[in-house]
C-alpha positions as CSV (number, residue, x, y, z in Angstrom):
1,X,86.5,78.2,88.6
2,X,84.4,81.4,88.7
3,X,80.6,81.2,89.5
4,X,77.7,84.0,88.9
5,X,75.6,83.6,92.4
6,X,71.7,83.8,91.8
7,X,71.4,86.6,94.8
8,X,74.4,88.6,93.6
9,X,72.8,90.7,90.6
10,X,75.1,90.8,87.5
11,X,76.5,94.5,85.9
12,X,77.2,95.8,82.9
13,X,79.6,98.0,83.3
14,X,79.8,101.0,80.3
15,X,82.4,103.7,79.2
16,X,80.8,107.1,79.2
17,X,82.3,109.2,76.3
18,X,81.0,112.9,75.3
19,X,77.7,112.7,78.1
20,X,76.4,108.9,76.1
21,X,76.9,105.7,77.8
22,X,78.9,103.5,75.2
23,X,78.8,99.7,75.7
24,X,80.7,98.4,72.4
25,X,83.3,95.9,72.7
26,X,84.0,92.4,73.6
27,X,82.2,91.1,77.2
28,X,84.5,90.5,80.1
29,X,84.3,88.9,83.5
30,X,84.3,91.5,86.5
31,X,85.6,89.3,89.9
32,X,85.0,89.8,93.3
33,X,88.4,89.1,94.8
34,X,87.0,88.3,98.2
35,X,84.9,85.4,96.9
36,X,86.3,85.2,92.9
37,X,82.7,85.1,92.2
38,X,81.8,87.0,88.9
39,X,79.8,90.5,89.9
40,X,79.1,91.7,86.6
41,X,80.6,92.0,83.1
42,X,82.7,95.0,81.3
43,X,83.1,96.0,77.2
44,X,86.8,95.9,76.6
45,X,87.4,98.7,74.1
46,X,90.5,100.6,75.2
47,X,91.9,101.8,72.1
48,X,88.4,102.3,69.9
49,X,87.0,104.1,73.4
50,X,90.3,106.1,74.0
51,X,90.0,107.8,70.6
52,X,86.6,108.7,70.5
53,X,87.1,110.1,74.1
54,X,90.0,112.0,72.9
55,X,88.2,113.7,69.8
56,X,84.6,114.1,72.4
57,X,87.4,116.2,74.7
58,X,88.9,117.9,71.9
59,X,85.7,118.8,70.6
60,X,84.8,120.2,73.7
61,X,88.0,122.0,74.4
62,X,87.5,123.8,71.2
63,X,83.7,124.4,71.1
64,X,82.4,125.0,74.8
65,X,83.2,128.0,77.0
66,X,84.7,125.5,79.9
67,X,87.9,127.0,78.8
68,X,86.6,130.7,79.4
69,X,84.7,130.2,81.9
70,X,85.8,130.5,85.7
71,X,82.1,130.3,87.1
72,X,81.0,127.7,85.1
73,X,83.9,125.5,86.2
74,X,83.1,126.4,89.9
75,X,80.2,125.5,89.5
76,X,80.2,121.6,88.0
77,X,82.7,120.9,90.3
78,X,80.2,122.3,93.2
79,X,78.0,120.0,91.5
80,X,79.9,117.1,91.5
81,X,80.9,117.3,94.9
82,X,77.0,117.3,96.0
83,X,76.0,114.1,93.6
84,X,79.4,112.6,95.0
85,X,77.8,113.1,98.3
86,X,74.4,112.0,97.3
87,X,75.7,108.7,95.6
88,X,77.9,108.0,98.4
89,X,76.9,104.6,99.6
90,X,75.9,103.4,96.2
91,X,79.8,104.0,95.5
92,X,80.8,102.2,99.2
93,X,78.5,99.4,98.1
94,X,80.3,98.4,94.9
95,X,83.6,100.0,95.9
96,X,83.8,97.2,98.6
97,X,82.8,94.5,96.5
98,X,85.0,95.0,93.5
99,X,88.2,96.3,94.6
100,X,88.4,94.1,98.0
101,X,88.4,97.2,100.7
102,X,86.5,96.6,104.1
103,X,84.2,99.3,104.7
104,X,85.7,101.7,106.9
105,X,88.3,102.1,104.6
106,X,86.2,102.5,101.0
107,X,84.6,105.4,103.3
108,X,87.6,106.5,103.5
109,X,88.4,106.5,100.7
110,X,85.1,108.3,99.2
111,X,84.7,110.9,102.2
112,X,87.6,112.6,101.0
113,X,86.0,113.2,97.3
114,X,83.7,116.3,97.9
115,X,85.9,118.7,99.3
116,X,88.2,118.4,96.8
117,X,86.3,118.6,94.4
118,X,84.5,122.4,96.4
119,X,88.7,122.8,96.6
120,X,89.0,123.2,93.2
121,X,85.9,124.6,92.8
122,X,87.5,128.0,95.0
123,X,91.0,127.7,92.9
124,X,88.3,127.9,89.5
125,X,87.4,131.2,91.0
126,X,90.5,132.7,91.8
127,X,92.3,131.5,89.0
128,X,93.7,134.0,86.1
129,X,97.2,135.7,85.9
130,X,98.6,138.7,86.8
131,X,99.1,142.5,85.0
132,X,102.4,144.5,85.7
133,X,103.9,147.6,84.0
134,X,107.7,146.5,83.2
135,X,108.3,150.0,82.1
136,X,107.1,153.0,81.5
137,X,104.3,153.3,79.1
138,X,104.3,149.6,78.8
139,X,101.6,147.1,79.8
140,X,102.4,143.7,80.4
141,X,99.5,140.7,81.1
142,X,100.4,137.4,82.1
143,X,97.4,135.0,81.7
144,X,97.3,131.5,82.7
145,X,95.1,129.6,80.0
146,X,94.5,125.9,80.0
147,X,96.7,123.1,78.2
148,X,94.1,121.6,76.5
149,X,92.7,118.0,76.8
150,X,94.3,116.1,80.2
151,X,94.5,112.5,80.6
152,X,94.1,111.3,83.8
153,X,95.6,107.5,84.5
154,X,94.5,106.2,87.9
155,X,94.9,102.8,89.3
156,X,93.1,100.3,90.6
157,X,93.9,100.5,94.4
158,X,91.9,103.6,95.3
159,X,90.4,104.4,92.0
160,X,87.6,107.1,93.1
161,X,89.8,109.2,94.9
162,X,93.1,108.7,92.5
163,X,91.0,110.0,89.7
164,X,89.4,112.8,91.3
165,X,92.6,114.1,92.8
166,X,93.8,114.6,89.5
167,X,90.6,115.3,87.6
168,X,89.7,118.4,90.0
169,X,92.5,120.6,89.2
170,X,92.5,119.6,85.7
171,X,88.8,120.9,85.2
172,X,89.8,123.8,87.3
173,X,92.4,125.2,85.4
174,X,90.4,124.6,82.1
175,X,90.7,121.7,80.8
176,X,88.9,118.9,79.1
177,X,89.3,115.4,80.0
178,X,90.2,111.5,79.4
179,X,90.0,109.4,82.1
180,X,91.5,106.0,82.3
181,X,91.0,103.6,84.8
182,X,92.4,99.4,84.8
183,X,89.3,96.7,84.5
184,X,89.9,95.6,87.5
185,X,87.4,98.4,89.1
186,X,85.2,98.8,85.5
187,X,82.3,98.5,88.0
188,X,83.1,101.2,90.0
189,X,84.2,103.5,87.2
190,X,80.7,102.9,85.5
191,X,78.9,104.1,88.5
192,X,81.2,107.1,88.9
193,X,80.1,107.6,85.3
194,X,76.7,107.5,86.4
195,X,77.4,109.9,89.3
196,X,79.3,112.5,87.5
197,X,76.3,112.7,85.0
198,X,74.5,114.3,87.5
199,X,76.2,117.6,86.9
200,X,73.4,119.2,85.1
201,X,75.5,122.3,84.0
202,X,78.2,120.1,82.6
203,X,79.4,120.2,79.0
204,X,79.0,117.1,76.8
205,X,82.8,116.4,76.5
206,X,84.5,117.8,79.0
207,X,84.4,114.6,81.1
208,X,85.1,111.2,79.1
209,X,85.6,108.1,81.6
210,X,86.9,104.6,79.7
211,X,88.6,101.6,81.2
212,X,90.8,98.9,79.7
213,X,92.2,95.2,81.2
214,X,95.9,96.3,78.7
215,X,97.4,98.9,77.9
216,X,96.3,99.9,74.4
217,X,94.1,103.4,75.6
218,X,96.9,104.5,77.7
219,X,99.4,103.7,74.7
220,X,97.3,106.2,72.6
221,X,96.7,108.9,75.5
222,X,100.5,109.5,75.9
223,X,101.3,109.0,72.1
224,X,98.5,111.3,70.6
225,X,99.4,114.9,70.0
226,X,95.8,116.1,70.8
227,X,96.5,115.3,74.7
228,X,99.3,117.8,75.8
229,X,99.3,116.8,79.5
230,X,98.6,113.6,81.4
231,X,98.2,113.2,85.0
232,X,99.3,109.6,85.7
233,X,99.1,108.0,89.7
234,X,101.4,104.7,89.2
235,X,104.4,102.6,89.1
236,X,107.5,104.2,89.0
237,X,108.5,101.1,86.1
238,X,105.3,102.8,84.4
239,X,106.1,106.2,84.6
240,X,109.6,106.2,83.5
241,X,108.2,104.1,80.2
242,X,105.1,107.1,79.5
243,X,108.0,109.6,79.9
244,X,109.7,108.2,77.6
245,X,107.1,107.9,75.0
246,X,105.8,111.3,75.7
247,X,109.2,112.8,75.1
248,X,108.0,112.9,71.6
249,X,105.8,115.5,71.3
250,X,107.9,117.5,74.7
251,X,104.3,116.3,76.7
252,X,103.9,118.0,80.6
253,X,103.6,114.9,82.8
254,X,102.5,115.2,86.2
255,X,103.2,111.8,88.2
256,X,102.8,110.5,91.7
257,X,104.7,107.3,91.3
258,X,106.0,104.4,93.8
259,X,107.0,104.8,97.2
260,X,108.8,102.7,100.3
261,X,108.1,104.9,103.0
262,X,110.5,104.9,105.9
263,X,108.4,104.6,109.3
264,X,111.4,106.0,112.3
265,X,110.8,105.0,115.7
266,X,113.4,106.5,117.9
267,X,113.8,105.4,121.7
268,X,112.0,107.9,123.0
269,X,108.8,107.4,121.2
270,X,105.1,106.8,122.6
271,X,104.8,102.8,121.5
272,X,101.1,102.7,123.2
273,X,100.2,105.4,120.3
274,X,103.0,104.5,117.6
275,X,102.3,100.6,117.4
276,X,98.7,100.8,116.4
277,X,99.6,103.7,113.7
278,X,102.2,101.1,112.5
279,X,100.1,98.6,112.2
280,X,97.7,99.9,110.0
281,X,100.3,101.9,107.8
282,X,101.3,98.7,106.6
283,X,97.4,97.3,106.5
284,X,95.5,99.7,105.1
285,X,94.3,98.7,101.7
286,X,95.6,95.5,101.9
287,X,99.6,97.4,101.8
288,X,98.0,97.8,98.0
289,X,99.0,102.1,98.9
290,X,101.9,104.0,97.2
291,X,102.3,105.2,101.3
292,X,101.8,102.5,102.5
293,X,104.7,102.0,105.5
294,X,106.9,99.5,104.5
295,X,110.2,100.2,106.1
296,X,110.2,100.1,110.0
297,X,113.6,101.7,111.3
298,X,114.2,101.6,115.4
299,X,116.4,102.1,117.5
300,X,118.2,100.0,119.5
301,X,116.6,100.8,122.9
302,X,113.3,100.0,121.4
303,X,113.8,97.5,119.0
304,X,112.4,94.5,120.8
305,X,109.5,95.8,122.2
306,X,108.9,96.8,118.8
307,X,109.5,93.9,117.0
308,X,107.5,91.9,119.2
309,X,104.6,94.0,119.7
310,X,104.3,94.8,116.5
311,X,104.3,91.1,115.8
312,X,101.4,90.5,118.0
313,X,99.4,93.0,116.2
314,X,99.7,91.0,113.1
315,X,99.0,88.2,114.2
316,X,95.9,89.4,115.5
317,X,94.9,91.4,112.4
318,X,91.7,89.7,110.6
319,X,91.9,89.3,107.7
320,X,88.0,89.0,105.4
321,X,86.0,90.0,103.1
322,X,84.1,93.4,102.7
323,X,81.0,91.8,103.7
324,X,82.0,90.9,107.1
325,X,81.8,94.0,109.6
326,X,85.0,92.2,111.6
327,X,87.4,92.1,109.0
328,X,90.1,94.5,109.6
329,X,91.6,94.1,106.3
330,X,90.5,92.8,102.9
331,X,92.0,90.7,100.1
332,X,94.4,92.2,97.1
333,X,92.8,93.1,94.1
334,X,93.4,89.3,92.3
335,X,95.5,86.0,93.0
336,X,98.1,86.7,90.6
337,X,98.8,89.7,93.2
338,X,98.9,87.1,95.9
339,X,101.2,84.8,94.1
340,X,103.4,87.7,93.4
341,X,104.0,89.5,96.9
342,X,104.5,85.5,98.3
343,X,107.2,85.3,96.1
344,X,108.6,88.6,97.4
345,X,108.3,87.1,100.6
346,X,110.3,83.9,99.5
347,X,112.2,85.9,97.7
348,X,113.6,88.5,100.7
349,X,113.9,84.8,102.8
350,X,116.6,83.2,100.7
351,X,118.5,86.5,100.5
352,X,118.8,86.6,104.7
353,X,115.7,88.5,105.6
354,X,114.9,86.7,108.7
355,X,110.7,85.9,109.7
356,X,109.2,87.2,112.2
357,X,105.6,86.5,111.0
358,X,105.4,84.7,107.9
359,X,101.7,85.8,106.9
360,X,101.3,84.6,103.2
361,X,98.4,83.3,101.2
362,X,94.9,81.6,103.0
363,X,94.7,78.6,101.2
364,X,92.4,76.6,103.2
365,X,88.7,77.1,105.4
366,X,86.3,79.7,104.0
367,X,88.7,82.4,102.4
368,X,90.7,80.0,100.6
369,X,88.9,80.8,97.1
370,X,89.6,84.8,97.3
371,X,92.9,86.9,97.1
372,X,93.4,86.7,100.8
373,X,97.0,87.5,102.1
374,X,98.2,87.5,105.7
375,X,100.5,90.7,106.9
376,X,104.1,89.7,106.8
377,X,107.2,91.4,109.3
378,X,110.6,90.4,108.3
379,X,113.8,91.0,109.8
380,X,116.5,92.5,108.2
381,X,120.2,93.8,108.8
382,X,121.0,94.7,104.8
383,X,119.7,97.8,103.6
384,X,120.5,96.7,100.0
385,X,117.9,93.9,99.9
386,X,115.4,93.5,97.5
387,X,112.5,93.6,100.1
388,X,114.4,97.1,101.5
389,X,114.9,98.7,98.2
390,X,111.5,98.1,95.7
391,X,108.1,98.8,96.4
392,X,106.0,95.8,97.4
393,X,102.8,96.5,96.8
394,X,101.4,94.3,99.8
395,X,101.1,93.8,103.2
396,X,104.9,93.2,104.1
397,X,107.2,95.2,105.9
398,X,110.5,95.6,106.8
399,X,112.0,95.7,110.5
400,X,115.6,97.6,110.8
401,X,117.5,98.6,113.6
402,X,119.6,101.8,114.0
403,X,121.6,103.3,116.8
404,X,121.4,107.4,116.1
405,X,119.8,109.9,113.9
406,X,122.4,110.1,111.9
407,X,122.2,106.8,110.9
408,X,118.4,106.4,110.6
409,X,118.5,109.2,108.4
410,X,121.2,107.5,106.0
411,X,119.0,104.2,106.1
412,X,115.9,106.1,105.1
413,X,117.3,107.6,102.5
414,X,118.9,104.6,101.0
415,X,116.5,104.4,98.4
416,X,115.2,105.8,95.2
417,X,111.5,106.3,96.2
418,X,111.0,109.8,98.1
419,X,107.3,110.1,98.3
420,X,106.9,109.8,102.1
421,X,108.5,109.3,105.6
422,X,106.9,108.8,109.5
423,X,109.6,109.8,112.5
424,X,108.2,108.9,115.7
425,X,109.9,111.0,119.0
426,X,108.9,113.3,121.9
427,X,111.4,115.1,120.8
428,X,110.4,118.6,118.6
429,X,114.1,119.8,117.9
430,X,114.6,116.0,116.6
431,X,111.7,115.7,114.9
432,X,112.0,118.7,112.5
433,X,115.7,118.4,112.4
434,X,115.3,114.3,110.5
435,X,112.1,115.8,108.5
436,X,114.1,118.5,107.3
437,X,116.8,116.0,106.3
438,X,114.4,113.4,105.0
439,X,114.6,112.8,101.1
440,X,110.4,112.8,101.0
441,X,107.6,114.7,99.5
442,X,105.5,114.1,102.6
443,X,106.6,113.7,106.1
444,X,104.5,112.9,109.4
445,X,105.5,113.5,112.7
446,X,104.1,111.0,115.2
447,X,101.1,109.6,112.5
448,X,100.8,108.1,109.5
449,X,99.2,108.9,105.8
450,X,97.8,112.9,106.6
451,X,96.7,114.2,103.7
452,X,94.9,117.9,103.1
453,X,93.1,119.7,100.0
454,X,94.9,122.1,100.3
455,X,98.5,121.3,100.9
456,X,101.8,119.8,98.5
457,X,101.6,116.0,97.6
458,X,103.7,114.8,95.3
459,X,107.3,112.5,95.6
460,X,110.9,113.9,95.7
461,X,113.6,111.1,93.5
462,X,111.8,108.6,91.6
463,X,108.6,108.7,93.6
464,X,106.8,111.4,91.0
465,X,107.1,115.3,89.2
466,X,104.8,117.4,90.1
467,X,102.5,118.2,92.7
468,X,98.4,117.2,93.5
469,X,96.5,119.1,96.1
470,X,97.3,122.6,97.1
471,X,97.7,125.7,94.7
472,X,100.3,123.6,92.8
473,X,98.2,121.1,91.5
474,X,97.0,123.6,89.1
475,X,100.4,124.0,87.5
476,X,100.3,120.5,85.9
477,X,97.1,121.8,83.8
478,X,98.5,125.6,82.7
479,X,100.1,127.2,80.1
480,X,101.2,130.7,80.7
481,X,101.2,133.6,78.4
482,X,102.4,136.8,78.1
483,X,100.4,139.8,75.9
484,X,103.0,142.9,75.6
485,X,101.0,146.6,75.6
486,X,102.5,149.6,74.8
487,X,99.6,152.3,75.2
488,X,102.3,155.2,76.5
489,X,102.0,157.8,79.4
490,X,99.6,160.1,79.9
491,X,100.5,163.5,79.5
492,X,100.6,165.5,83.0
């Protein structure tokens, strides 16, 4: 049973569509998943709100200069970056209490949104094409022009920085936009709303920000011929279906999908600096991360020290609400989550994964009304398991032992995700030897999760297409186009 505390003030979360805040459609229920107390409430108008965004971006795209002009781009998103910045720990505030994440980790999360955003801002500027003479007395231009409207799908895990990451380059290169984020963070996408309002130089239109508890606005973004790209950060299961429906009308989709990143720990490795790393690979946002480290290879001289320290570690982790400075990590976004990664866990036990710490749901004492999960380490000798193979989504990983590089390599990739890999080792030659030969979009060499404006990240196999951060992340957004002159020579 859900309760609305007198000292916790209740929201009304809005959809901002074409610079107007637009609260139509029926009242929902936004949940604290620490507590399950009722924070606020949320119109649910996905597929009314995702058409009127579409025609606001449309609009825009075709009656603004945002697609024409490079200084005005460079400027909102130099904007946005500052009211990000201002608005910071209003966003911590109800980042933390909606979506579960202790502190440290929502300002994580949100400390990372300004310079992406001044990122972009520099690519706005330097953005264009290229002129070349093909032959003689011929001019040839190349521009690069934007697509049109983007949609940008985020999730619910880290939604501030999911969305940016893909709404930067998009406004960069041009574009208008849709975003779309799940109900479970309406909350936090209404004061991101609030926040990117601030831009004062901003185009009605350009941003349009709408959120949904199905999937009938999402439906519409990939079906509607008005939105020629989509930026989607997902499930694999979900990406393979919006491909599919997008095939119609030949759509550019740019995807960051699931992952099941291998974490290598060869004999030779640093454990006082490796364990720790480990640790919080698997518990940082809850495991609810598409990198989050779920696979733990090591090597036989290692193993046991591994197993068991690591072990320790989670036993130790504490696991609380937002609220409390000592938690180390928080709950899952909802107890249909929790239910589902126990039953992973049960799951991976009668198939021969052997416990090493159960973990599993709180069910009694203080945190026994949240979404509260304990980290989980299994054993496991069968690299075709279930619990090896597909993505998790929670805080339960994986322990594997292998006797040479060879073999770790062929273990890691076993498996259709690609989007990231860790190899511990002293060892430089080994190091970017297994990197090289690592099936990964991303791979760290004695850490964990690095991440940079401006460098590559994206997912080799069924982990994405396409690429966010770095130059590349413009090339989801551009068309390119080539005007043929033919002035002739001068005559000498």
């Amino acid at each position: 049973m859900t309760m609305l505390l007198d000292n916790i003030p209740s929201r009304k979360a809005f959809n901002w569509i074409s610079g107007s805040q637009c609260q139509e459609g029926q009242l929902k229920q936004s949940i604290d998943p620490a507590t399950y107390n009722v924070i606020g409430h949320y119109p649910d108008y996905g597929l009314e709100a995702a058409k009127f965004a579409v025609a606001a971006a449309s609009k825009a795209f075709r009656e603004t200069m945002w697609a024409h002009d490079h200084e005005l781009r460079a400027r909102v998103l130099d904007q946005l970056a500052c009211a990000f910045e201002r608005s910071r720990d209003r966003l911590l505030e109800i980042l933390s209490l909606e979506n579960g994440k202790v502190k440290a980790e929502a300002a994580f999360e949100l400390d990372m949104v300004a310079s992406k955003l001044r990122y972009s801002a520099a690519t706005a500027l330097v953005e264009g094409g290229r002129a070349l003479t093909p032959k003689p007395g011929s001019i040839s231009v190349i521009l690069r022009q934007p697509m049109g409207v983007a949609a940008v799908i985020a999730p619910w895990n880290s939604p501030v920085i999911l969305t940016i990451r893909s709404l930067a380059p998009a406004l960069a290169a041009g574009c208008t936009t849709v975003i779309k984020l799940p109900a479970q963070v309406a909350q936090t996408a209404s004061v991101m709303a609030e926040v990117m309002a601030e831009a004062e130089d901003l185009p009605n239109g350009v941003i349009n920000l709408f959120f949904e508890s199905g999937p009938e606005g999402s439906a519409y973004l990939v079906d509607s011929p008005e939105v020629p790209v989509v930026s989607f950060t997902g499930s694999t299961r979900t990406g393979r279906a919006i491909s599919s429906a997008g095939a119609r009308y030949l759509k550019r989709f740019g995807m960051e999908l699931g992952g099941k990143t291998p974490m290598i720990v060869f004999d030779d490795a640093d454990l006082n600096a490796a364990l720790p790393a480990l640790e919080k690979a698997l518990t940082v946002f809850s495991g609810q991360f598409c990198m989050t480290g779920s696979r733990l290879l090591v090597q036989d001289g290692k193993y046991e020290a591994v197993r068991n320290g690591l072990a320790e570690r989670l036993r130790n982790v504490k696991v609380g609400p937002a609220a409390d400075p000592s938690s180390d990590m928080g709950p899952l976004i909802d107890r249909a989550n929790v239910a589902r990664v126990d039953g992973v866990v049960e799951a991976a036990i009668a198939a021969g994964a052997k416990v090493v710490e159960r973990g599993g749901p709180i069910n009694v004492g203080p945190l026994a009304n949240g979404a509260f999960f304990r980290p989980a380490l299994l054993e496991v000798s069968d690299n075709s398991l279930a619990i090896v193979q597909e993505e998790t989504f929670g805080p339960v990983l994986t322990i594997q032992r292998f006797s040479d590089e060879a073999e770790a390599i062929r273990l890691a990739n076993d498996n259709e995700y690609g989007l990231s890999a860790s190899i511990w080792t002293r060892d430089v030659d080994r190091s970017l030897r297994v990197a090289q030969a690592l099936e990964a979009g991303s791979v760290w060499i004695n850490d964990w999760a690095k991440v940079y404006d401006g460098t590559e990240e994206g997912g080799f196999k069924q982990s994405g297409v396409g690429r966010l951060n770095g130059l590349a992340a413009l090339d989801d957004f551009i068309e390119h186009k080539h005007i043929a002159l033919k002035p002739g020579l001068a005559q000498r």
